[in-house]
N, C-alpha and C positions, 0 to 999 in steps of 0.2 A: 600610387601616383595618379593627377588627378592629369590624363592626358587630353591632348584637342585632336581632334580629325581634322585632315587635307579642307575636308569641305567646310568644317565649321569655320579654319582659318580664314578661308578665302573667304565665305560669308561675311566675316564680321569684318575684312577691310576692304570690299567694298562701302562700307558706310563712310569710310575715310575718302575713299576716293568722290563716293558723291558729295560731301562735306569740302572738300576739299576743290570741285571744280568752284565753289560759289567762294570759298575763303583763299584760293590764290589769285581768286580775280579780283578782291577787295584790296589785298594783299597788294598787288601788282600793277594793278590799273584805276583803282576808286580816283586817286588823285586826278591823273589823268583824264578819265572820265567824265570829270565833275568839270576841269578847267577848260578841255580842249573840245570835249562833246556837247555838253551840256550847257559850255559857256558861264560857267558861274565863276564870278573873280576868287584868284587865288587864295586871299583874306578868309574868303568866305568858305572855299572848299576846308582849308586846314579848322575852323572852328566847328562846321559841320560833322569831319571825322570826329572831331576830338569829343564832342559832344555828346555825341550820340553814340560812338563807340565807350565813353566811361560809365553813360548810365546803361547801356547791355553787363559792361565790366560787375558793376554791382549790383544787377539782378542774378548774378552768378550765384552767390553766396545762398541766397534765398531758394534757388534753385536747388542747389545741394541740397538741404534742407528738406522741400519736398521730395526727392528725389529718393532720399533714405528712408522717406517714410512712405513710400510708395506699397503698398502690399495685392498684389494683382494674381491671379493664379499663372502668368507670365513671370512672374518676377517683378521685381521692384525696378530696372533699368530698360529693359527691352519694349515695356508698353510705349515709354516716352518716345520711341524711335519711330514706330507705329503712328503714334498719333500726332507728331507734329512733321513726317514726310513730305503731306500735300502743302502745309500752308508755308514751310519752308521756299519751296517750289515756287510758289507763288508771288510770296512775298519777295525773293529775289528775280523776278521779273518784274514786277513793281520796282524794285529797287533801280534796274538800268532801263527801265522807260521814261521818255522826254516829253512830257505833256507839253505843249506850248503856251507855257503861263510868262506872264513878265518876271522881272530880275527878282522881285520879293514871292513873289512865288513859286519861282523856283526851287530858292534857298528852302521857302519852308517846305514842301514835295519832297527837294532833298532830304532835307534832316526828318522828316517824321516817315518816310520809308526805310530810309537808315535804320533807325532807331528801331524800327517793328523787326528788319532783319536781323540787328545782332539783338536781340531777345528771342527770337526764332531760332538760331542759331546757336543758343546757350540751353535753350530746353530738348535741345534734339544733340548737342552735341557733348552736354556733360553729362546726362545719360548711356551715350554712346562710351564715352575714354571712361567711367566709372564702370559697365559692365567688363571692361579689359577686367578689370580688379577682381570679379570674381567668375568668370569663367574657368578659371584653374588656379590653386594654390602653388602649382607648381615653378619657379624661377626661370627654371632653363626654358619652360614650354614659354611663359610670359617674354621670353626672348627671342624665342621663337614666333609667339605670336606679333609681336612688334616690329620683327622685319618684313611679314607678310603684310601688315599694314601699312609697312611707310615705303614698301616699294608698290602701292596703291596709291598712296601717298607721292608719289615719283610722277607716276603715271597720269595723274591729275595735272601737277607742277607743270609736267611736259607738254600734256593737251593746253595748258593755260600760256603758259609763259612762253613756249616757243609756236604756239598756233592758233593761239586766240586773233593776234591781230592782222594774220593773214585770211582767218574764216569771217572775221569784220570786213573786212574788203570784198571779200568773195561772195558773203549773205549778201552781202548792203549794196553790192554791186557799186563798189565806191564812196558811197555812203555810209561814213561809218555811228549813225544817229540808227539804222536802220538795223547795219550790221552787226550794233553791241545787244540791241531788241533779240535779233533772230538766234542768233548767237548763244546768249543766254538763255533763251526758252528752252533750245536742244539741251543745255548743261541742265534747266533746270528739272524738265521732265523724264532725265534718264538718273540724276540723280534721286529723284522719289523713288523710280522703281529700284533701284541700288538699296534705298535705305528700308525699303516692303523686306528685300531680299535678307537682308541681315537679320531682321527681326524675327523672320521665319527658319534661320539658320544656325541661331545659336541661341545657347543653351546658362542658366546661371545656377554657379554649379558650389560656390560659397554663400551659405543664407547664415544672417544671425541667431544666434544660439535664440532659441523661443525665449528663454528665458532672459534675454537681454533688455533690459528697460534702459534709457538715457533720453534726456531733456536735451532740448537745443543747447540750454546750460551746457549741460555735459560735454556735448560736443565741442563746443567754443573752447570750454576751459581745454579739455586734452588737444587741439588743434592749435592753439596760440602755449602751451609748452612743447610743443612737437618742432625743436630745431628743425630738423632736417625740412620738416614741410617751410616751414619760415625761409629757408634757404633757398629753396624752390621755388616759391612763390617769386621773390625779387629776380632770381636766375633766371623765370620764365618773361617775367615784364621786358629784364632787359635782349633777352632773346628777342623776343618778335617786336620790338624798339628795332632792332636792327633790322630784319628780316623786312620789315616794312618801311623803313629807310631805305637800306641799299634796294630793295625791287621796284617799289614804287620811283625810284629815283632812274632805274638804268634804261628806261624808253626817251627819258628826254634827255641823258650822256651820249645814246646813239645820235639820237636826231637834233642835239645841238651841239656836242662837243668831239665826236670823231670826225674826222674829216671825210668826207662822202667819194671823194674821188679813191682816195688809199683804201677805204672800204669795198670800195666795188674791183678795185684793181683784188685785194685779197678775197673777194668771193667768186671773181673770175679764179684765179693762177689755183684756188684749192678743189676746182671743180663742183661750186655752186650751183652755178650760173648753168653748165652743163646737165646739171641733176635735174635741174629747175624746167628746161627747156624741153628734156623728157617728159617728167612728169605732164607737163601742160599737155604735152602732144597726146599724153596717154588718156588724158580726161576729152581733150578732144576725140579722140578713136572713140571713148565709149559714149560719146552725144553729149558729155558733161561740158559744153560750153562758156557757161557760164566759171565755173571753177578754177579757171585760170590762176597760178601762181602770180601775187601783186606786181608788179614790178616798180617797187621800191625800195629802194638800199638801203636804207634807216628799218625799213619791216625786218628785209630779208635777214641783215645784220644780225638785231635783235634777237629773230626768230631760233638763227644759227649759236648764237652764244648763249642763252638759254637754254635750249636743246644739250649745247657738248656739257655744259656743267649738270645738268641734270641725269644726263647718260653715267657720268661720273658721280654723282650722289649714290645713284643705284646699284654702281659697282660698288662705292665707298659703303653703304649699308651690308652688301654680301660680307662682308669682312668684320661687324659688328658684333654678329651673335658670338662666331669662336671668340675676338678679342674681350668681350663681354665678362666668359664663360671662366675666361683663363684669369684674366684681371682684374675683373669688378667692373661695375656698371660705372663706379666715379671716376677711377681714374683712365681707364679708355674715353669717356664723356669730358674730362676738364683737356685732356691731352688732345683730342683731335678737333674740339672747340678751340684749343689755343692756335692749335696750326692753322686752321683755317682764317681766324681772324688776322694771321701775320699775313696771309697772303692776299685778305681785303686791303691793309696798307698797302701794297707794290702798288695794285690802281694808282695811286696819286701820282707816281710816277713816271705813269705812262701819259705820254705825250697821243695830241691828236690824228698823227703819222703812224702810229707805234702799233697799229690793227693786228699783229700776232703777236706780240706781245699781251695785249688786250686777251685775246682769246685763251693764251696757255696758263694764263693767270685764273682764269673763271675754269678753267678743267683744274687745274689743282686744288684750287678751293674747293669745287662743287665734292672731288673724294673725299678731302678729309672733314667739311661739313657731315657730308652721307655718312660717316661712320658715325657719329654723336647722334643723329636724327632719332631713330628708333629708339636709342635710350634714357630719352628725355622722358618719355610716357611709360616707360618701363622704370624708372628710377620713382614714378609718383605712384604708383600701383604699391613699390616695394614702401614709400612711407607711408601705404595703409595697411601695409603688416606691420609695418613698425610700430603703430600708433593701435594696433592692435594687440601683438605682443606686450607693450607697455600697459596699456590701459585695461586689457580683458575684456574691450570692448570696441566693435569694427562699426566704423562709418565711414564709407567707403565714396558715399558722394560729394560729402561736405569736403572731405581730402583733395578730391580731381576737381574740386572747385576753384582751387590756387591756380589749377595749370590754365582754368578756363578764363579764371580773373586774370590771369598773367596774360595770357595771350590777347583778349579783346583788349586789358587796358595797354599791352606793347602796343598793340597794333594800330589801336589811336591813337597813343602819344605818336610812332613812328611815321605815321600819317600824317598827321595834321603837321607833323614836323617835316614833309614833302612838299605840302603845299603852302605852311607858313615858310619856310627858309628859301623857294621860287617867289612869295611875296614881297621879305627881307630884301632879297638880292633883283629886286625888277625886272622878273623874268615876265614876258607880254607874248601870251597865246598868240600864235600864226606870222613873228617875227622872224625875218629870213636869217637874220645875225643878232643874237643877243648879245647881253652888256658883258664885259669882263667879269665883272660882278657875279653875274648870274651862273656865266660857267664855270667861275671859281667853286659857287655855293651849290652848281652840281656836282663838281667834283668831289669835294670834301662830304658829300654826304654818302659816297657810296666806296668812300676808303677812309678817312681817320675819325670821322666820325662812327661807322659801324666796328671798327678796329676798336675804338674806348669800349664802347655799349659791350662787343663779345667777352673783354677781359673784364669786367666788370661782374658777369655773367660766372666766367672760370672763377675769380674770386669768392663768390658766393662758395663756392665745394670747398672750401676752408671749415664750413660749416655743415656739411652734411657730413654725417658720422659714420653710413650704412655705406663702411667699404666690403669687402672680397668677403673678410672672415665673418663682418656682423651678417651681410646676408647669409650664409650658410645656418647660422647660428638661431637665427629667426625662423628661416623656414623650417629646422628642422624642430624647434617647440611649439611652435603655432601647429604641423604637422601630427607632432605626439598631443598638442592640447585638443583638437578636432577628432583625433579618435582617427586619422587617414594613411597612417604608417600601413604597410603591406606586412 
């Protein structure tokens, strides 16, 4: 058995996590960014993401490609992580700096920094989820290693989603033009050293047979009859469709659609506010004056319901490997995607008053999301065994291409469909009350619209075939074909 060590684990998701501060803040905030920072009209935000997130989407594929045929005395996955660290880094600091151009210059600054980072971000990070694939042949360990990464993975989500737009405040000293700059530089320079880290820490531990020869041909052809990948591919689009709906959506449902006064009564009565006043005192004690926790109820809100659903993610992944291990990766994966999206519909029905209603709904969802998390990259690992076992012939990169193309293209359909449906419904940057309209089409985007997208997603596993028994089945002739049996 081909086992991972403590340390190689944690080596290789820290890359996730540094991947992860730049892609939950795209994730989460790009919309926002663009409209409320940046000033660029909504129109134009949602064309920008879409744009430019589809042509990173389809330099994916090409990627792969290279990617497989990479031959280094590193291995074929690890140099890429190496070599595109620094300009990662950089280019997502370009990406949230505000030049002060006028309105058409803007847009283009936007979109052609855009564009440079999710291409930067495709040749560093489907190299990265393609070395999971051969690190270890072994299932349970790839289960293993998949929770250690997406509770990295967590830990990112939670620096982003629940503290990015208090450390905006804080860097910027109110200025948040200054504070998304300073903010992102720190993510992007400890990110690089994360991803130096991984590359010096792990190891690639499945190589193709010398004797392996295949054309791009080949690949394409065995990769377009490969169900299961075809399954994934659309499963993954409309994952992060949602993912980038509902998050990019949930900063302007605090700060236009909950009621601010029942907000702040419920962060008083659960001992927020209390936490909050310490803490500050305690940055004062140590000369950190500037540091101050914001005081704004729409941050704090946010900060706090992000936070309890991510704390719960992380529980919910603790619970993924056993249920994985016992059930299969599909049906633990379509089963706890199903519950989670029933509990994005409840949103709808919570009313502007309804502030713990709000919150116990985002802790439930956030567990039984977290249990599916990890097995979405551990499900595309097992169909390049699959496509292995079937074909006698493993390409490994071109496989983790679907999840890369799924993800940048969700992520800009999901996007631009945050800042087109605030355009739709006449939602107007720095307006103390918007239109019924508007808070309708925030509503609906962060309950029955990601509620279709997630079952749409579980529908897909109608067609993936690699349940309980074929994975055992797989790995144990891929096992006996490699000569790795003990």
């Amino acid at each position: 058995m081909q086992k991972v060590s403590f340390i190689e684990k944690i080596g290789y998701s820290l890359g996730d996590l540094a991947a992860n501060l730049i892609f939950q803040t795209l994730m989460t905030f790009l919309a926002f960014f663009y409209t409320d920072v940046y000033k660029i009209p909504a129109s134009s935000a949602s064309a920008i993401i879409f744009a430019g997130g589809m042509i990173g989407a389809f330099f994916n594929p090409f990627m792969g490609i290279i990617a497989d045929r990479t031959m280094t005395r590193w291995g074929k996955f690890r140099p890429w992580i190496l070599w595109t660290a620094v300009p990662f880094g950089a280019i997502a600091m370009l990406t949230f700096s505000t030049p002060d151009f006028g309105p058409s210059g803007k847009v283009a600054y936007a979109l052609i920094t855009y564009i440079l980072l999710v291409v930067a971000y495709s040749a560093n990070n489907l190299p990265y989820a393609s070395l999971s694939g051969v690190l270890t042949g072994d299932m349970a360990e790839r289960n293993s290693i998949s929770s250690y990464r997406f509770v990295a993975v967590m830990i990112a989500q939670f620096i982003v989603q629940a503290l990015l737009l208090p450390l905006v405040l804080i860097l910027g000293d109110g200025d948040k033009t200054v504070g998304f700059q300073n903010t992102i530089s720190i993510f992007a320079i400890t990110g690089t050293v994360f991803l130096i880290i991984t590359f010096l820490t792990t190891k690639e531990r499945i190589v193709p047979k010398p004797e392996q020869k295949s054309s791009v041909k080949d690949d394409l052809t065995d990769l377009f009859k490969n169900k299961p990948w075809i399954a994934m591919l659309i499963l993954t689009i409309f994952i992060f469709i949602t993912l980038a709906l509902k998050g990019g959506m949930y900063v302007y449902y605090f700060e236009n659609y909950l009621d601010q006064q029942e907000l702040a009564g419920f962060l008083t009565g659960i001992g927020f506010h209390t936490f909050i006043e310490g803490l500050n005192n305690l940055f004062v004690n140590m000369g950190l004056v500037g540091f101050a926790w914001p005081d704004d109820v729409a941050t704090s809100g946010f900060s706090l319901f992000n936070a309890g659903g991510i704390v719960m993610m992380i529980i919910g992944i603790g619970f993924s490997k056993s249920l994985a291990d016992r059930f299969g990766k599909r049906d633990v994966f379509g089963t706890s995607l199903f519950l989670s999206a029933i509990c994005l519909l409840m949103f709808y029905f919570c009313t502007p008053q309804s502030i713990a209603l709000v919150f116990l709904t985002q802790l439930v969802h956030g567990f039984f999301y977290g249990i599916s998390t990890p097995l979405l990259w551990a499900m595309i690992a097992d169909v390049a065994d699959y496509s292995e076992w079937k074909n006698n012939r493993r390409a490994t990169a071109i496989i983790f291409s679907a999840m890369i193309f799924g993800l940048k293209a969700g992520l800009s359909i999901g996007g631009a469909l945050v800042a087109g449906i605030l355009a739709v419904c006449g939602y107007q940057e720095g307006l103390a009350v918007q239109s019924p309209e508007a808070i309708e089409g925030i509503k609906l985007s962060l309950s029955v619209f990601p509620t279709l997208t997630f079952c749409v997603s579980v529908a897909c596993l109608f067609f993936y075939e690699i349940d309980k028994k074929k994975e055992v089945i797989i790995q144990r002739d891929l096992m006996s074909h490699r000569g790795d049996a003990e």
